[in-house]
C-alpha positions in Angstrom: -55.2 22.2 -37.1 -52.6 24.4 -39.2 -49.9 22.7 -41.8 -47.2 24.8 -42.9 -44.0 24.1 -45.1 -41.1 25.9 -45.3 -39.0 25.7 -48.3 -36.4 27.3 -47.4 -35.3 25.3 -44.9 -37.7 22.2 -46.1 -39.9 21.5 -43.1 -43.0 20.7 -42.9 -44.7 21.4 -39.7 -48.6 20.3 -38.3 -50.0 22.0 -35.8 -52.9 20.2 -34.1 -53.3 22.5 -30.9 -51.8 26.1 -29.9 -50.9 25.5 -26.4 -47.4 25.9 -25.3 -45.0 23.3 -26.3 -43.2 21.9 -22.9 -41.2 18.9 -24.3 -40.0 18.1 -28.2 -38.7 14.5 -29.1 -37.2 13.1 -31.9 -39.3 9.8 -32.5 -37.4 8.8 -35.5 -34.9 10.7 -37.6 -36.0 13.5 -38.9 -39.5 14.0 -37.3 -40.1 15.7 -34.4 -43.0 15.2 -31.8 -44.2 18.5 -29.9 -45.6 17.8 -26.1 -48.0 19.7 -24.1 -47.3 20.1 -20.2 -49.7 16.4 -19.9 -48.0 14.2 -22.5 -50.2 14.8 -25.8 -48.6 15.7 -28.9 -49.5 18.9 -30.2 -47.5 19.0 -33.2 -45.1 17.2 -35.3 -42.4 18.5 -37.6 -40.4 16.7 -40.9 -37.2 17.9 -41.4 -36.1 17.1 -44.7 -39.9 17.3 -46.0 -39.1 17.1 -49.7 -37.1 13.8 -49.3 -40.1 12.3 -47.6 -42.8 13.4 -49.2 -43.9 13.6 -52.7 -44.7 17.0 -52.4 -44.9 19.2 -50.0 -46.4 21.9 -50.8 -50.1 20.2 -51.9 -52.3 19.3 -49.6 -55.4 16.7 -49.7 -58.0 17.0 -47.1 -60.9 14.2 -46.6 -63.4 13.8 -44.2 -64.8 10.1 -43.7 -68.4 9.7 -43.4 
């Protein structure tokens, strides 16, 4: 998984796998869904990030035991 932000034009995009992206969808305004060629999502991107998020550009990572 990769998580990037851009502030320059604000977006915040995850990556969760690197295959080739064959369809993109806008679920709800302002994030979009990445496909693969079998229907999973592969990445998602927030447009606007700093609107949305508190801030974008710190990351927490947790792994539940």
């Amino acid at each position: 998984m990769k998580i990037t932000y851009d502030p320059e034009v604000d977006i915040l995009r995850i990556i969760l796998s690197d295959v080739p992206i064959e369809d993109s969808d806008e679920e709800k305004p302002g994030v979009i869904l990445d496909y693969d060629e079998d229907g999973n999502i592969i990445a998602l991107e927030i447009l606007d990030a700093s609107k949305k998020i508190d801030n974008p550009r710190s990351l927490e990572y947790s792994i539940s035991t």
